[in-house]
C-alpha positions as CSV (number, residue, x, y, z in Angstrom):
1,X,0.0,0.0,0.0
2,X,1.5,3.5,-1.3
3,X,0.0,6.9,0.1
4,X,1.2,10.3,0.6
5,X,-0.7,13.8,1.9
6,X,-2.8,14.9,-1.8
7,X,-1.9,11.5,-3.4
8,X,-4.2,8.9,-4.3
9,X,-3.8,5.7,-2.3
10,X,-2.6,2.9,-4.1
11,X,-2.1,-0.9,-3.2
12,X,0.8,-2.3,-5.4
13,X,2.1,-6.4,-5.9
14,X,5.4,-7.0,-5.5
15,X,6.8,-9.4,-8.0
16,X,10.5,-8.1,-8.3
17,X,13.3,-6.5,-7.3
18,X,12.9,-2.8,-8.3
19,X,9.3,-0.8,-8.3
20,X,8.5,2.0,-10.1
21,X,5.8,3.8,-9.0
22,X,4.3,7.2,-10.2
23,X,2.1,8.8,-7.7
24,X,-1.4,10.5,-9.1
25,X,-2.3,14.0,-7.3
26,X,-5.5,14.6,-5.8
27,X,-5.6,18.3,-6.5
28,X,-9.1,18.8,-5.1
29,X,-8.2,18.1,-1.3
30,X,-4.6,20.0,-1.7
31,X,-6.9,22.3,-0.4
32,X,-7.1,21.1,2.7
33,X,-3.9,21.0,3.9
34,X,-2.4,23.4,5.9
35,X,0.9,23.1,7.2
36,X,2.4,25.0,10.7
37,X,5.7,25.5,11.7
38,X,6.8,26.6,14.8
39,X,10.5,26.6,16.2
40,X,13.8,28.3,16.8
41,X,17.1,26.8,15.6
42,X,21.5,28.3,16.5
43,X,22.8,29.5,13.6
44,X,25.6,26.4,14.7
45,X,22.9,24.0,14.8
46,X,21.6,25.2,11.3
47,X,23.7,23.3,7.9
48,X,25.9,25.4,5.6
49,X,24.9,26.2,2.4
């Protein structure tokens, strides 16, 4: 079973080594997400660029 956040689910056999698997977006509930982010971070604790 495949899924992902504004992917459709998807249940896939597995009959060999190597998948390839192309996820199909569900662009009417992308609507729905909302994503929050809260936090403080060091500059040392942060990775170079």
């Amino acid at each position: 079973m495949i899924s992902s956040v504004g992917f459709e689910t998807q249940e896939v056999t597995v009959n060999q080594a190597q998948l390839n698997i192309v996820l199909r977006q569900k662009a009417a509930e992308m609507d729905q997400v909302v994503v929050v982010g809260y936090g403080t971070r060091k500059k040392v604790m942060l990775p170079e660029r």
